[in-house]
N, C-alpha and C positions, 0 to 999 in steps of 0.2 A: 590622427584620430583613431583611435582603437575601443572599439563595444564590446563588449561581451553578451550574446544574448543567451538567457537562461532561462527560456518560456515554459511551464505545463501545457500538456495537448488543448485543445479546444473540441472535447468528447463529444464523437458524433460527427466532427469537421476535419479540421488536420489534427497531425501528429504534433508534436513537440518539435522531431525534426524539419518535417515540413514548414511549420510557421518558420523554423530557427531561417529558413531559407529564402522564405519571402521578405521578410524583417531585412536580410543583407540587401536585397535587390532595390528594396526603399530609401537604405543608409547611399549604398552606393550610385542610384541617383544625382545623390547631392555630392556624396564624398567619395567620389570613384577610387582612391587609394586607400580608403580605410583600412585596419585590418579587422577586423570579425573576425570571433572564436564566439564558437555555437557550441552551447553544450545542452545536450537532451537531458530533463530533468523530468521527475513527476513527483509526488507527494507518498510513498506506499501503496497507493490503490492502485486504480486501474490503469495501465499503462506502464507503469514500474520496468515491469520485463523490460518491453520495447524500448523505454529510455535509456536504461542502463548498459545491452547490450550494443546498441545503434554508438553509445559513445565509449564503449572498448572495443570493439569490433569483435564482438562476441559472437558466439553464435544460438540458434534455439533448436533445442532437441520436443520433438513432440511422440510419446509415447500411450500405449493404452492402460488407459485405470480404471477406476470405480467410481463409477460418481456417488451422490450423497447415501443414495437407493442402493447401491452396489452392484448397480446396471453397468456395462463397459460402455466407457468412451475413448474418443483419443481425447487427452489434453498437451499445452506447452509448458515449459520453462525454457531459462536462460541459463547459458554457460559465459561469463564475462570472460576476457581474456585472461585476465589473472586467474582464470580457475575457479571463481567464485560463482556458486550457483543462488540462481532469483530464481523463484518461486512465488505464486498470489496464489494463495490456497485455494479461492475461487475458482482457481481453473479445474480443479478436482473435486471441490465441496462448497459449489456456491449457489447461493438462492436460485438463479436462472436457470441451474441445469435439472431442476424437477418441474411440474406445473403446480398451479396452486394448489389445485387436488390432492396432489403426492404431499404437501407440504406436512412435515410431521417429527418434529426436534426429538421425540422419543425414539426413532428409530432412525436418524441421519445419524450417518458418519461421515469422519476425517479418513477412513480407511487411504481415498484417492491420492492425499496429500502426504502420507508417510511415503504411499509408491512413488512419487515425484523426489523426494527426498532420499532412498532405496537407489531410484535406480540415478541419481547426482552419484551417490558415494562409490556405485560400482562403476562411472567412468570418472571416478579420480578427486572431486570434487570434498575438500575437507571443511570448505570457509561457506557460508548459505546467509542469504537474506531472505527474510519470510515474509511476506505482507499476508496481513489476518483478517481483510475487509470483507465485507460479504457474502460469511458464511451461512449455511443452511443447519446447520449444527447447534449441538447442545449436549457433546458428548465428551467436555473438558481436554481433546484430541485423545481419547482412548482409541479410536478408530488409526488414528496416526502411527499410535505408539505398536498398537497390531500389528500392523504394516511394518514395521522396522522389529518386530521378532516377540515383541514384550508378551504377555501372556498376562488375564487377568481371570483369578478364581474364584467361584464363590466363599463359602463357609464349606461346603463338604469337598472344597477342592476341583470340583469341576468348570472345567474353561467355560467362560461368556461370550456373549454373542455378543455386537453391535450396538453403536446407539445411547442414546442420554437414558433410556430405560433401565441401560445395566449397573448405574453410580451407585445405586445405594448397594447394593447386591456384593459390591468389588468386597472382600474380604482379605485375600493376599495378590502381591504384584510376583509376577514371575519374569524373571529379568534373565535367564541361562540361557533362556537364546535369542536376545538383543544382537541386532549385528555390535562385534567385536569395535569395528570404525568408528563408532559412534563415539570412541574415549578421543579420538583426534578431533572432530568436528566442534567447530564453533556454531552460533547462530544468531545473528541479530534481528530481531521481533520487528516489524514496523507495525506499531502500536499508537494511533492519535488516541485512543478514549481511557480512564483510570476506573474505569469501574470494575470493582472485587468481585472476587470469585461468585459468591454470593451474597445473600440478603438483599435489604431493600433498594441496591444502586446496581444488585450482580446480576450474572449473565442470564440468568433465566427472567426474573424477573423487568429488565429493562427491555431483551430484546428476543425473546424464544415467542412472545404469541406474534411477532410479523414474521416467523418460520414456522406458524399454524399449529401452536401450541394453546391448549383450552384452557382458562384458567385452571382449572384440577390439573393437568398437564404441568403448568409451572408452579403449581407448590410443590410436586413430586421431583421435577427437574431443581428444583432449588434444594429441597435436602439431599437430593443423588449426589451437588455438587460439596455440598456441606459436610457429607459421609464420606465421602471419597478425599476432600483436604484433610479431613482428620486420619485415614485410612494414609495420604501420601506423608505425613506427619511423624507415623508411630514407625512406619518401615522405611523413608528415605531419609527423616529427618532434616524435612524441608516444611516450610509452614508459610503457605502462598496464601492464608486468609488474608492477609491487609498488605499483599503486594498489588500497588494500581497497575491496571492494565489487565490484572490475572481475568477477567470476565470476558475481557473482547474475546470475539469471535466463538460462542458459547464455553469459555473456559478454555478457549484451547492456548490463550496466553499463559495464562495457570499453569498448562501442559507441559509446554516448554518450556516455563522456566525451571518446573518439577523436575521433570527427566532429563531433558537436552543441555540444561543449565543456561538455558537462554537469555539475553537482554532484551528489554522491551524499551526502545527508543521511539521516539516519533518519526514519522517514516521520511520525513526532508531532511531533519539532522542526518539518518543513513544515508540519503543516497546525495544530498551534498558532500558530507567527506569522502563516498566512494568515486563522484567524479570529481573531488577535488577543487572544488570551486575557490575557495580563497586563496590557493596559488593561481590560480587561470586569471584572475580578476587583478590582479595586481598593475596598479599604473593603468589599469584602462581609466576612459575619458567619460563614459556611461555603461550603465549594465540596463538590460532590458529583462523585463521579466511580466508574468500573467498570466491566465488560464481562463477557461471560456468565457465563466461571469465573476466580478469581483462586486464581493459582497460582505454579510458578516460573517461567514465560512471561512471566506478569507481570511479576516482580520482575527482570529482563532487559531493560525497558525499554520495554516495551508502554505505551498509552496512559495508565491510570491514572498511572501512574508519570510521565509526562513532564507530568501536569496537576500530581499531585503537588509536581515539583520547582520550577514556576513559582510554584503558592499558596506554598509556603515559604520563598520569598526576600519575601512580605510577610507572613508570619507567621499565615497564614490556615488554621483548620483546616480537615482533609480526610477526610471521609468518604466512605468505598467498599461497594458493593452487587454485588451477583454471585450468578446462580443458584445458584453450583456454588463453593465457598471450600476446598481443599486444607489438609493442616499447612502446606507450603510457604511457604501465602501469609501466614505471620508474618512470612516476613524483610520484606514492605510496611511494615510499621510503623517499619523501619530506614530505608526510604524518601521519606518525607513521608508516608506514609499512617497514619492517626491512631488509623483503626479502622473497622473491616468487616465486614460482615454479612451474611450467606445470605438472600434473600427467600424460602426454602423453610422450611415450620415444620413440615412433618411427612412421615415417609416415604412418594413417591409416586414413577411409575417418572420416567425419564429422559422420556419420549413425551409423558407427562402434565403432569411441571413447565415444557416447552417450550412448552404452549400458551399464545396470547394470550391467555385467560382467567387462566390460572393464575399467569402473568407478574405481567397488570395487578394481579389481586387481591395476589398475595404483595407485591409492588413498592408499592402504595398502604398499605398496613397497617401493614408495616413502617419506611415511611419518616412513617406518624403516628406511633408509640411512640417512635422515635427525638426526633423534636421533641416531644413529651411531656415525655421525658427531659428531654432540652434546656431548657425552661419550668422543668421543676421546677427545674432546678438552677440558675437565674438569678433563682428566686425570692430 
């Protein structure tokens, strides 16, 4: 018998690892010899880092930056074994780390997320995965691009400050003191949303008033973004109006693909081929997979779903677990997902099925009945 389990964390409960751990103790139970290979996955957002490095045995450098406000913080990233750096710009420019008060997309920056990236290239680091979720921003990563040397000038030539305030303002890019390394560097965006730079689906527009932007606020932030692709147009000779994704994370997908030459991929396509999952699955007997609640978020393309459609192109079945199971999350089964189960067996609050107790236990019992099942039915 050999499983592969390839679980998203259960946020707020265990890890990815953790679950990966209890899931064995379940199987093994029933099938003391199996062998298990656990690989920590996550979807681009939250937890990303901690998947990626936990399954290269990477390690995480935690440094002081700027956050949105240009307050210092310490924030993390990841150094993967292969030398590749992760990064969730969140940790340096994310909604959480202002209060609502401060909340204000005309004067947030990326500044924190170029120095995450700054200081990856000066310990070596050429190859980056970015995850763009959850930012506080609405300054297309000009704050980023700061941070890595770039210069932006008005019309009389004087350097700009900060902020989605200064898009429409940008007149010329000044690139003479970009770090040099940036011509080596690769980067892969993890990007789940397609929405353009701007207009009626772009980044101000859809998502700058939940980062406390006034309506007046986002029609100004909408031609900032509008002036500035035409601006990135005439001088880099790059034209990110109708690339999808360019809106996420106020423009700063736009950013990167402008300057860094970035891809913007969905964030389980990256971090599946980065741990490799469809060599690791081959000839197993089941793959396991799931995330806290399975729903229609899921069925959109979230992680189960993207482990899903790798086991079924070898014809592998899939089983999914999840604290919290919606009607919804039938349409999974249209998906590659086989069949799915609640590790909750009786009505307890929200507070109480979240704890690490109640995880481990519902999580190990349930995945012995399952393979139970399984036994009998192989009988």
């Amino acid at each position: 018998m050999k499983v592969v389990v390839a679980i998203d964390s259960f946020k707020g409960s265990m890890s990815s690892r953790e679950l990966g751990n209890t899931i064995e103790e379940g199987i093994k139970r029933v099938y003391p010899d199996a062998e298990i290979i656990k690989i920590p996955i996550a979807d681009g957002g939250e937890g990303t880092v901690q998947a990626l490095i936990e399954e290269s045995d990477g390690k995480f450098i935690e440094i002081e930056v700027s956050n949105p406000l240009m307050k210092k913080i310490r924030a993390k990233y990841g150094i993967m074994g292969d030398n590749t750096a992760v990064i969730e710009m969140a940790e340096a420019s994310g909604l959480p780390l202002i209060s609502i008060e401060e909340r204000n997309p005309m004067k947030t920056t990326t500044y924190g997320t170029g120095q995450l990236i700054k200081d990856a290239i000066e310990r070596g680091c050429r190859e980056f995965i970015i995850g763009i979720g959850g930012s506080a921003t609405n300054d297309a990563g000009v704050g980023m691009l700061q941070a890595l040397g770039y210069k932006f000038l008005d019309k009389e030539g004087k350097e700009l400050g900060v902020g989605g305030q200064i898009l429409s303002e940008i007149a010329t890019i000044d690139s003479k003191e970009r770090l040099k390394e940036l011509d080596e560097c690769s980067f892969l965006v993890a990007c789940d949303v397609d929405n353009p730079f701007f207009g009626e689906r772009g980044a101000a527009e859809i998502y700058s008033r939940q980062k406390g932007a006034t309506e007046e606020m986002v029609k100004i932030l909408d031609r900032g973004l509008r002036d500035f692709s035409e601006v990135i147009k005439n001088q880099l000779n790059v034209d990110i109006s109708e690339v999808k994704g360019a809106g996420a994370a106020g423009g700063l997908g736009g950013g990167l693909v402008a300057f860094l030459d970035g891809k913007l991929l969905p964030g389980i396509d990256i971090i599946l081929e980065k741990v490799k999952l469809s060599e690791k699955i081959e000839n197993a007997d089941f793959v396991i997979t799931g995330e806290g609640r399975l729903d229609l978020q899921t069925a959109m393309g979230k992680a189960p779903v993207g482990v899903a459609k790798i086991a079924k192109t070898k014809n592998i079945p899939v089983i999914a677990l999840a604290g919290g199971v919606t009607n919804e999350a039938i349409k999974l089964n249209q998906l590659g997902i086989d069949s799915f189960f609640s590790i909750i067996n009786a009505p307890i609050s929200l507070e109480e099925a979240m704890t690490i107790e109640k995880t481990y236990e519902g999580l190990k019992s349930n995945v012995e009945q399952i393979f139970n099942l399984i036994k009998l039915l192989r009988k």
